[in-house]
C-alpha positions in Angstrom: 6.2 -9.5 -13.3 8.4 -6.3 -12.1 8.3 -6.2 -8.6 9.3 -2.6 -8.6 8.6 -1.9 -4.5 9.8 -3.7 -1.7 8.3 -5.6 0.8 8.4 -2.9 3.6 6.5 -0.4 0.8 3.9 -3.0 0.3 3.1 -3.0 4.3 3.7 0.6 5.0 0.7 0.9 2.1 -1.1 -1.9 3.5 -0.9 0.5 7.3 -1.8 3.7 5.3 -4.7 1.4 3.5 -6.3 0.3 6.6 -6.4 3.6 8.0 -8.2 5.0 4.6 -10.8 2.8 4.5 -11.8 3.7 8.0 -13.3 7.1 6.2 -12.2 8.8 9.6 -9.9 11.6 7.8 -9.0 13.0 5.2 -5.6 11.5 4.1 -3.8 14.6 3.5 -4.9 15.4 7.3 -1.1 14.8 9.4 -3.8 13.6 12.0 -3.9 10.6 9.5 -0.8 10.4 9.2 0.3 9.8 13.0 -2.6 7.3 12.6 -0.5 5.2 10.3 2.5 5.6 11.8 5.0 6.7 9.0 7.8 9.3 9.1 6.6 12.2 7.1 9.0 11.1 4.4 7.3 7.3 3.7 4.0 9.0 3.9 4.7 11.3 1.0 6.2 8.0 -0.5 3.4 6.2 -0.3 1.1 9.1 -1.3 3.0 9.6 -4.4 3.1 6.2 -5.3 -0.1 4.9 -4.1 -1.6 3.3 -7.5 1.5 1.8 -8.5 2.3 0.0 -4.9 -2.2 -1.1 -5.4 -1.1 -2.4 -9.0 1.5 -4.2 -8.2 -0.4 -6.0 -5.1 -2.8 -7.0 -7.1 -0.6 -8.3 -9.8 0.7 -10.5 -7.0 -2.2 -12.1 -6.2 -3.5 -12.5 -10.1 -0.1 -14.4 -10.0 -0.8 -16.3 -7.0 -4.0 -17.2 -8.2 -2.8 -19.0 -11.6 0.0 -20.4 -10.0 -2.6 -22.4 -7.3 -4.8 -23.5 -10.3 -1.9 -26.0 -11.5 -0.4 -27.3 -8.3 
C-alpha cells in the first residue's frame, strides 16, 4: 500500500471531515474554514486532495482489518 499523505494530512482531513458532516456550511464558506482550524493554505490542500486522503484511510483500515483476522 502507498501511503502517499502523512499522518498530520490524515488528521487535518479528519478536523475538515467532522466539520462537513455537521451539514452547518457550505465547505467552500471561509466561515467553515475557521471552524476547522487550518491555515488557508492546508484547507485548499485538503480540498484538493480530499478523495485521495478518504481512499487512502480506508485502505488503512481494509489493511487493518485482514491483518486482525490472522493474529
Amino acid at each position: 500500500m502507498n501511503n502517499r499523505f502523512s499522518d498530520r494530512d490524515i488528521v487535518d482531513w479528519r478536523n475538515y471531515e467532522r466539520i462537513r458532516l455537521t451539514g452547518k456550511f457550505n465547505m467552500f464558506d471561509p466561515r467553515a474554514r475557521e471552524m476547522v482550524g487550518l491555515s488557508k493554505e492546508r484547507y485548499i490542500f485538503i480540498l484538493e486532495h480530499y478523495s485521495n486522503i478518504q481512499d487512502q484511510i480506508a485502505e488503512s483500515k481494509i489493511a487493518a482489518n485482514i491483518n486482525n483476522m490472522y493474529e
